[in-house]
C-alpha positions as CSV (number, residue, x, y, z in Angstrom):
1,X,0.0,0.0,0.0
2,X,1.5,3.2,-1.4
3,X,0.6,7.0,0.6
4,X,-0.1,8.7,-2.6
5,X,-1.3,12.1,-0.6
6,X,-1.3,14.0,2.8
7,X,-3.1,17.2,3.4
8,X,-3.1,18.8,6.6
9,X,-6.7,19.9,6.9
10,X,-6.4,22.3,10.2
11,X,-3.1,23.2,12.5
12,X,-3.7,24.7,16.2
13,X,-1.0,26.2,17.8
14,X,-2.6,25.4,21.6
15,X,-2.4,22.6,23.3
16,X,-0.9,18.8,22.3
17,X,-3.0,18.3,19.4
18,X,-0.8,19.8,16.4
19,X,-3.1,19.0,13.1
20,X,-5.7,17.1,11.9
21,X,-4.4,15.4,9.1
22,X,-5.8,13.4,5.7
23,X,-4.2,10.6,4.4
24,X,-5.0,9.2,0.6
25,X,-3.6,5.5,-0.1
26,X,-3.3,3.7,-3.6
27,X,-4.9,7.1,-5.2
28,X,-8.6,4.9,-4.0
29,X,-8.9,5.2,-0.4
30,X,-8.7,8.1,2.5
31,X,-8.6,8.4,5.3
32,X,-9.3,11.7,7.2
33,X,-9.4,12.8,11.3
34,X,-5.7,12.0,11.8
35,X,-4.7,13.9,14.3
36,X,-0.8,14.6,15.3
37,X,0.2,14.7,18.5
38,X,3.2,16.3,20.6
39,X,3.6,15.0,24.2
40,X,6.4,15.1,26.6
41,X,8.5,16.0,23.5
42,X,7.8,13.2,20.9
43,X,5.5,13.7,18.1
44,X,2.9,11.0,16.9
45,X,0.0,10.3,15.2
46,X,-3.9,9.4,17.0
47,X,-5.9,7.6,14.3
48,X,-9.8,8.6,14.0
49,X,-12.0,7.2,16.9
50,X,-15.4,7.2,18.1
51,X,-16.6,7.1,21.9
52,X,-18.3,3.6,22.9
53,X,-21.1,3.8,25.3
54,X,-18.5,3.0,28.1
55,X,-16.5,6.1,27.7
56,X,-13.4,4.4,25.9
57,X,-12.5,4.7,22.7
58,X,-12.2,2.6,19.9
59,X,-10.0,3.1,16.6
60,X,-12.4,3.1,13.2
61,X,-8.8,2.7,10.9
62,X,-5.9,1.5,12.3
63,X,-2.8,0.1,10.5
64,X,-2.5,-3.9,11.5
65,X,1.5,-4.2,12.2
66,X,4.3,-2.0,14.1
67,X,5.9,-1.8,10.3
68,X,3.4,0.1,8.4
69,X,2.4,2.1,11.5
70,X,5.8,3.4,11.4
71,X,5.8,4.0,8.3
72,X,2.3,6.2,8.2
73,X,4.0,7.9,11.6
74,X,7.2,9.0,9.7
75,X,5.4,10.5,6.7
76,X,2.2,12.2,8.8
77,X,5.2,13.9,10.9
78,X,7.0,14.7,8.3
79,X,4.2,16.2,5.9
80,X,3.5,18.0,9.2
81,X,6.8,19.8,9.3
82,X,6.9,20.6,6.1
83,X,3.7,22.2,5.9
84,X,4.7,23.9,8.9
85,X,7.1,25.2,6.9
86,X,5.1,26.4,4.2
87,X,2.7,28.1,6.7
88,X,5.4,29.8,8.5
89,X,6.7,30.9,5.3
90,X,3.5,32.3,3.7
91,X,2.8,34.3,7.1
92,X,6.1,35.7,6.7
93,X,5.4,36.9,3.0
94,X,1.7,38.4,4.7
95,X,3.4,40.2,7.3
96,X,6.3,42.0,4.8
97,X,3.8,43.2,2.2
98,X,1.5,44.9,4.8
């Protein structure tokens, strides 16, 4: 299975909760309400949930091995950064024409 796309949909610059992320796979299948994460220094990724009458939680997508998880991790982070980037940039283009 081949990431074909990531968007980051929404960054916050409060709190742990960095983005909320989209992921496309194979071109035919996405996967949105990826949210990344920065906690006691170490950034990672909180797949889409839903609340079960109990109060936990339960993941609706969730990769099946510690391989591919990794993988999905590394890219979500690093599309993070980079859009980051890109944000940071564009704010700093805002602020020199006003």
């Amino acid at each position: 299975m081949i990431i074909t796309d990531i968007k980051i949909r929404k960054f916050f610059n409060e709190g742990p909760m960095k983005a909320v992320v989209s992921v496309t796979f194979d071109g035919a299948l996405a996967v949105h309400d990826i949210k990344v994460i920065n906690a006691r220094d170490k950034f990672f990724i909180v797949m889409p949930s839903r609340k079960n009458p109990d109060g936990t939680y339960r993941d609706i997508v969730h990769p099946i091995n510690a391989e591919f998880r990794s993988e999905l991790e590394g890219a979500v982070i690093k599309a993070y950064f980079d859009g980051l980037e890109t944000a940071e940039f564009s704010d700093a283009i805002e602020e020199a024409q006003v």
